[in-house]
C-alpha positions in Angstrom: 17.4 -34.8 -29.6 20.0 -34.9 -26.8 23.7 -34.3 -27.6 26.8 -35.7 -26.9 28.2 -34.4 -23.1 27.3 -31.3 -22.6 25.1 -29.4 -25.4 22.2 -30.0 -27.5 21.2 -30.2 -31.2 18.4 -28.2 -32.6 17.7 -27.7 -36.3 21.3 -29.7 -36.7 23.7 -27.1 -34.7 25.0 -28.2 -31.5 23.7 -25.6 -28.6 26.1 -25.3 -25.8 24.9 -26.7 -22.2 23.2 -24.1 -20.6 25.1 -22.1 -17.8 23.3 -22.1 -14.1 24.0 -19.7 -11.7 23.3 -20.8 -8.1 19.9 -19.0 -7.1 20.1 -17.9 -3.7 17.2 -19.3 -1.0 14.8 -16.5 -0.3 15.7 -16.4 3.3 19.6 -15.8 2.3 18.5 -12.5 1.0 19.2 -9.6 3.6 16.7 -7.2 5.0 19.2 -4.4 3.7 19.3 -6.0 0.2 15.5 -6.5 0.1 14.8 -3.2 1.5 17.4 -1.7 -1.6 15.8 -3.7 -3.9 12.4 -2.4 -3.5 13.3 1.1 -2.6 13.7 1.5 -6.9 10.2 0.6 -7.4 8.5 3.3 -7.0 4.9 3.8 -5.6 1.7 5.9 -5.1 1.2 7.2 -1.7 -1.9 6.5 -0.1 -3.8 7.5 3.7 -6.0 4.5 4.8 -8.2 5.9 7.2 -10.9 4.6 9.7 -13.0 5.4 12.2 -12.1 3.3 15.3 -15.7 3.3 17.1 -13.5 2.3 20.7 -11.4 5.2 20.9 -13.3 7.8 23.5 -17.1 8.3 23.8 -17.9 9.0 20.2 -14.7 7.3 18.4 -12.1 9.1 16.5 -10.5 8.7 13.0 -7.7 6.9 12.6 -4.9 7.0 9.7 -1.8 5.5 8.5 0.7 6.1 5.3 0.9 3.2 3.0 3.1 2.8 -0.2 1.6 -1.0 -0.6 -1.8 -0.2 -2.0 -3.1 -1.7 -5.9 -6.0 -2.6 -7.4 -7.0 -6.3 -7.6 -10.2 -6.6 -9.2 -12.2 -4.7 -11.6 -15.3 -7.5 -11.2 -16.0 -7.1 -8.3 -14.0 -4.3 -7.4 -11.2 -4.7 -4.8 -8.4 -2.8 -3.7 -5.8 -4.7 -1.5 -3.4 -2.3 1.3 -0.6 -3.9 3.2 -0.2 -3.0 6.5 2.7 -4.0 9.2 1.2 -7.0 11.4 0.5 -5.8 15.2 0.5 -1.9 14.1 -2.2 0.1 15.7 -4.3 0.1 11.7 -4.1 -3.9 11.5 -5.2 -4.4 14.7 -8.3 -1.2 13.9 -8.9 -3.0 10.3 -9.4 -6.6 11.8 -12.4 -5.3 13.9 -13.7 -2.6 12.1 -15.2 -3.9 8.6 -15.2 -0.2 6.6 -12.1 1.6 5.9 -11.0 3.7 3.2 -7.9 5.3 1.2 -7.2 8.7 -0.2 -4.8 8.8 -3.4 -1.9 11.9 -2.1 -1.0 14.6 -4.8 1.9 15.6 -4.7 1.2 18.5 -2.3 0.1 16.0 0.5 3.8 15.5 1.4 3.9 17.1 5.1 0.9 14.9 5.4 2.3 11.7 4.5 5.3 12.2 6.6 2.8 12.9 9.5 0.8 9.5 9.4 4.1 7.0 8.5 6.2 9.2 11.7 6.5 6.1 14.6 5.7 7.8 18.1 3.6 10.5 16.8 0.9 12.5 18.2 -2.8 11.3 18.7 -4.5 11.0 15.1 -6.9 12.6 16.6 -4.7 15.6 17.2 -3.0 14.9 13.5 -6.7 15.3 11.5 -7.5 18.5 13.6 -4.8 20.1 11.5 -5.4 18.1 8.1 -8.7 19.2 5.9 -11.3 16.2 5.2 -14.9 15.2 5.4 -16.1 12.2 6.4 -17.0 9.3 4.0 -20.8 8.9 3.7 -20.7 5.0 3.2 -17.5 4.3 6.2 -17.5 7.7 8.1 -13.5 7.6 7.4 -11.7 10.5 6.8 -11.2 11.4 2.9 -8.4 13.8 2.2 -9.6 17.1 0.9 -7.5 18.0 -2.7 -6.9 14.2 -2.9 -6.6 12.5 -6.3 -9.1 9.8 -6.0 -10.7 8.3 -2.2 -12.3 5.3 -2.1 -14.6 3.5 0.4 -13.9 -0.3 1.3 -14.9 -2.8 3.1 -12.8 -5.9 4.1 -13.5 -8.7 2.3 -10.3 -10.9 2.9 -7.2 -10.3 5.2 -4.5 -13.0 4.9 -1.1 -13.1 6.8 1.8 -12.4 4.8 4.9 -12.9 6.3 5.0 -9.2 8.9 2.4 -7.7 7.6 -1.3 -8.7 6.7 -2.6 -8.1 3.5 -6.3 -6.3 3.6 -8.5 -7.3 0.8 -11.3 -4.3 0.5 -15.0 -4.2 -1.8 -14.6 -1.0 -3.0 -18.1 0.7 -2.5 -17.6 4.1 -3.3 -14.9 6.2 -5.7 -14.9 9.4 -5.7 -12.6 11.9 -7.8 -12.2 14.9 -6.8 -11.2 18.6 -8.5 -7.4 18.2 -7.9 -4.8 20.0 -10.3 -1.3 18.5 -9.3 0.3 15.7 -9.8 0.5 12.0 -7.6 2.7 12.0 -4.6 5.6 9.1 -5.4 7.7 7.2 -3.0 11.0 6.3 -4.0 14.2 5.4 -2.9 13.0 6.1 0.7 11.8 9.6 0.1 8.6 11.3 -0.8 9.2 12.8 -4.9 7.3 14.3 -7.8 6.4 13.0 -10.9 8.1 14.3 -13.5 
């Protein structure tokens, strides 16, 4: 039943109107307060790496630091990694099908600074100094001491805003011996669990 003016009766006791705070447009939010927002969330830490078949004679392995990487599906399984529209990985992933992603312990720190640094060295001179094998099913690096790699292929990509989301079929997991703990990104800095 509706009450008189401004409340309404349930069970016989008037209920005062509710109170409605103005919700603010999505675009009135600013990149600062969006950035600070999800900064507190804190996140696995991840190397997607491929192998970009165009880069020299024989091609060369390519990597990049992502904090945007979940699991989607268990049936089939998918894994979905965000990556920043136009970067150097979203153009490499839109042409090159196989890709994959290494799960950063907590001792993979220097190496996750390396891969998110803007204007760094060649990867090619980056994976010289960082120990991995080569995916059987990709030929992407996979992290040696990781906490879990897996080997994708892209299934969907969709354009989200500045950044295209990568939908991957994971077709190969792999966990390797690894005694320490995840690498965690937080508040804009690289932490421990624990």
């Amino acid at each position: 039943m509706r009450g008189r003016g401004c409340g309404a009766y349930r069970f016989g006791v008037s209920l005062p109107a509710q109170q409605t705070q103005p919700f603010p447009h999505p675009e009135g939010v600013s990149e600062e307060e969006f950035r600070g927002a999800m900064a507190r969330l804190a996140a696995g830490v991840v190397l997607v790496t491929a192998h970009d078949e165009e880069d020299g004679p024989r091609g060369a392995a390519a990597g990049m630091t992502a904090t945007a990487f979940l699991s989607v599906s268990l049936d089939p399984p998918l894994v979905l990694v965000s990556v920043r529209e136009g970067s150097r990985m979203d153009e490499l992933l839109e042409r090159q099908p196989l890709w994959a992603a290494s799960v950063l312990a907590e001792d993979h720190r220097a190496t996750a600074g390396r891969f998110a640094m803007k204007g760094r060295l060649s990867d090619r001179l980056l994976f010289q100094d960082v120990p991995h094998v080569l995916g059987e099913v990709t030929g992407a690096p996979l992290l040696k001491g990781a906490l879990a790699t897996v080997e994708c292929r892209t299934e969907q990509r969709v354009a989200a805003g500045d950044h295209t989301l990568v939908i991957g079929r994971v077709l190969r997991a792999a966990l390797p011996a690894s005694a320490g703990g995840p690498l965690l990104y937080f508040r804009g800095g690289y932490r421990r669990l624990g």
